[in-house]
N, C-alpha and C positions, 0 to 999 in steps of 0.2 A: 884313314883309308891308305892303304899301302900302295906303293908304285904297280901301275896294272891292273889295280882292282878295277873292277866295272859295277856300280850300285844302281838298279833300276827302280825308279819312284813306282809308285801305282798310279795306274791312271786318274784313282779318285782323286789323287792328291795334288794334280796337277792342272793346274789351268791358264789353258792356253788366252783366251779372250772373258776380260770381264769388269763390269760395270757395276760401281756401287752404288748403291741409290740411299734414300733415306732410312730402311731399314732392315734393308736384305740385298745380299750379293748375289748376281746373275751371271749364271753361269755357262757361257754360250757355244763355246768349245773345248775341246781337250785334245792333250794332247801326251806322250813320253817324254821324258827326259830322263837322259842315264847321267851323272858324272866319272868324270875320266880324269884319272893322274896321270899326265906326261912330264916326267921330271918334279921342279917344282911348280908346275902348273897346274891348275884345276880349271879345268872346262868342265863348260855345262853344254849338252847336246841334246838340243829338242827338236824332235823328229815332226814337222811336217810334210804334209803331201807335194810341198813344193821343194823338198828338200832339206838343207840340217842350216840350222843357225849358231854357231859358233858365240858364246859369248866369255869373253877371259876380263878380269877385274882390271879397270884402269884404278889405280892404290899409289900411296904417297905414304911410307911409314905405317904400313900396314891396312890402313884406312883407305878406304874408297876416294877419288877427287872430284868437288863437283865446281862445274864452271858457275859464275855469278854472270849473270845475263841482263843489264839492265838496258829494258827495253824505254822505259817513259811513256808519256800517254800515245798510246796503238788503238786502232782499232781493231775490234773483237775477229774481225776475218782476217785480219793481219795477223795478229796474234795466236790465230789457228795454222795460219800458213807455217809461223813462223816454229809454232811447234812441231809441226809434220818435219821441220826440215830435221830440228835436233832428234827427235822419231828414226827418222832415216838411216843417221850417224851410225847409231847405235848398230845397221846391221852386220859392220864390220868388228866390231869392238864396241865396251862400253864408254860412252860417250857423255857423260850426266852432265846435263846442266837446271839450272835454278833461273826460269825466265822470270824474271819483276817486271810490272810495269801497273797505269791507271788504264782505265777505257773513257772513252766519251759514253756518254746513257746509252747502256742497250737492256734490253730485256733477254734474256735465255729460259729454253725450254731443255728438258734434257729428253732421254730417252725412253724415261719410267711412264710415259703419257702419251695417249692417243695424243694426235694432231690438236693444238687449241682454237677453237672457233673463231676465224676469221675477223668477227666483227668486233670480239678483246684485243687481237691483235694490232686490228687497225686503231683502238682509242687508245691503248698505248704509244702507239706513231702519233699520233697525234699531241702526242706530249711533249714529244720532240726528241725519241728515245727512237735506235732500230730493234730490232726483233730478229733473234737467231734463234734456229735450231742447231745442238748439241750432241755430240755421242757421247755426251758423259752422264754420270747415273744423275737423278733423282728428278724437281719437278722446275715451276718456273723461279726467279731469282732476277735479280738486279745488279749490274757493274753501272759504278760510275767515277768519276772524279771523287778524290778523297778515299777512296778504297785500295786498298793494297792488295794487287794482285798477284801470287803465286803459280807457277807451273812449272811443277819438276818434271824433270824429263831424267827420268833413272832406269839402269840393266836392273832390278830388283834381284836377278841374280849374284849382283853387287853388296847384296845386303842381307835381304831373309824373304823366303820366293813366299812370301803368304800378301797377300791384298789386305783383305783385315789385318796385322800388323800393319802394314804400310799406312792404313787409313788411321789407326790407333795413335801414329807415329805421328801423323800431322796433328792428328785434334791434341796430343801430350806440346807439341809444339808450341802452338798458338796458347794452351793453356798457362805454358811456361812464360813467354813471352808476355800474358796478361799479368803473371805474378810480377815481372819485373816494374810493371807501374802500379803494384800492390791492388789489384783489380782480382777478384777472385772468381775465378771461369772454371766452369767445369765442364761435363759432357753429360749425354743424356740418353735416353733410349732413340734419341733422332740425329742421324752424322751431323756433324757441328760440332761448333763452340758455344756455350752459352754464360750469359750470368741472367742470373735468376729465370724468368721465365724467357729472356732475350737472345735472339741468337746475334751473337758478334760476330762468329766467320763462320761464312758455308763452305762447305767442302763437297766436291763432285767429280770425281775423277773417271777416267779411263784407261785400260790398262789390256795392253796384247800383247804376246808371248814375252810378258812380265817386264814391258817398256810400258812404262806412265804415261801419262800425258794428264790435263787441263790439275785439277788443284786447289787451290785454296783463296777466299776471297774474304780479305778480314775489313772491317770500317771503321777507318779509320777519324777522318771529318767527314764523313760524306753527307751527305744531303735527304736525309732519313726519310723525308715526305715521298721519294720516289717510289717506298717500298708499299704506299700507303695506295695503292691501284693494284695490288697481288695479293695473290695468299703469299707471303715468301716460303717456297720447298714444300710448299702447300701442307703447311701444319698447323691447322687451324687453332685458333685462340693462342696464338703467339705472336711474342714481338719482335722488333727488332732494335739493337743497340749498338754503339758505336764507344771507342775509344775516347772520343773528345765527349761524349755524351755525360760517360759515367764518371770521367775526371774533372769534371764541370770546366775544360780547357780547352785551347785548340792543341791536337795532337798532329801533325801531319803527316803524310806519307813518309816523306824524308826522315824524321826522326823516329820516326818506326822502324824501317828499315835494317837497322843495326841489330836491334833486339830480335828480329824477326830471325838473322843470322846466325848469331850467336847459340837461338836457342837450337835452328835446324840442327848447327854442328853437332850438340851437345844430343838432342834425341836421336841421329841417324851418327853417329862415332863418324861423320866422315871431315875433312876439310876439304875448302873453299879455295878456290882462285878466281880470280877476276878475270872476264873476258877482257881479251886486247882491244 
């Protein structure tokens, strides 16, 4: 695009607000976005009713930078706050970061599913788990200790404005990352990671005007019998498996971590900085 040009998307191609579930993406608004060369800059300009939102690449050597965030064990409404806040960031500038952390037991529902019956709800609490509801796609799920949790918070304009890529992008991730403890994970017609008929990480994201939020949840030790009171992402006749499971080892969070890193960089070209 030459200095000046003005390239206008279609509207089909754009979407403002959208939520992936297990095996179709919802698409709940739209919206324009032109881009615009100033100089050597390239903005992206998406027209809302509340106005225009400016987004220009925060890059390090060409590449996108994204912060390492590590939070340690949060709770689940914590760790929503905490997303909204890097959410926020971003309306000035891209802002990316990579929030890690564990939860204590909670259960989540997302937003693919009427309300779940009160009295599930409660014999789950009674296990000693809370119970959230989510704005990210698909069905109910389990965080707990020994799981590694994921929440990027990225300008997708930063990178390639499609949702499906981005989702593609984490499940190539987590599959990389399996290779590297020679674990062979693949994908499926259900979002996830799996081996064999087991899903290893759920993935359940949400995403407005092409800013991420919630992520990926891989298990790593965790405590398997949790998941043994749900459908997990409610895909019936399936199981669930974990990292220490399949390596007949304890694997931990901590030493996961690294690989979980390296492969991010490697699937999304961007590098890493550590939060201060």
């Amino acid at each position: 695009m030459t200095r000046g040009t003005t390239a206008l998307y279609k509207p089909e191609d754009v979407i403002s607000l959208i939520a992936v579930e297990e095996e179709r993406v919802v698409v709940e608004e739209r919206a324009e976005v032109r881009q615009i060369t100033r100089g050597s800059l390239l903005l992206t300009e998406t027209i809302h009713c509340s106005g225009l939102v400016w987004c220009q690449s925060q890059m390090r050597g060409g590449q996108p930078l994204v912060e390492v965030v590590r939070l340690g064990l949060v709770s689940y409404q914590e760790a929503l706050r905490l997303q909204q806040v890097y959410v926020n960031r971003h309306r000035s500038s891209p802002a990316h970061a990579l929030l890690l952390c564990e939860h204590p037991p909670v259960y989540t529902t997302g937003i693919r599913h009427k309300p779940y019956p009160e009295p599930l709800l409660d014999r789950l609490r009674l296990l000693g788990a809370n119970v959230h509801r989510a704005n990210r796609g698909g069905l109910i799920t389990f965080h707990g200790p020994g799981q590694l949790v994921c929440y990027p918070v990225l300008n997708l304009c930063s990178f390639k404005k499609s949702v499906r890529w981005y989702v593609d992008q984490l499940e190539q991730t987590v599959i990389a990352l399996c290779s590297r403890f020679a674990i062979q994970a693949t994908t499926s017609p259900h979002t996830g990671v799996w081996v064999g008929d087991n899903k290893i990480c759920a993935i359940g994201i949400h995403c407005g005007r092409y800013i991420t939020s919630h992520g990926l949840a891989l298990n790593c030790c965790t405590d398997l019998s949790w998941f043994d009171h749900i459908v997990p992402c409610g895909i019936e006749g399936k199981g669930v498996t974990s990292l220490s499971a399949e390596l007949r080892r304890h694997a931990s969070v901590e030493e996961v971590v690294p690989h979980l890193l390296h492969a991010f960089t490697q699937q999304f070209n961007c590098q890493l900085t550590e939060a201060a």
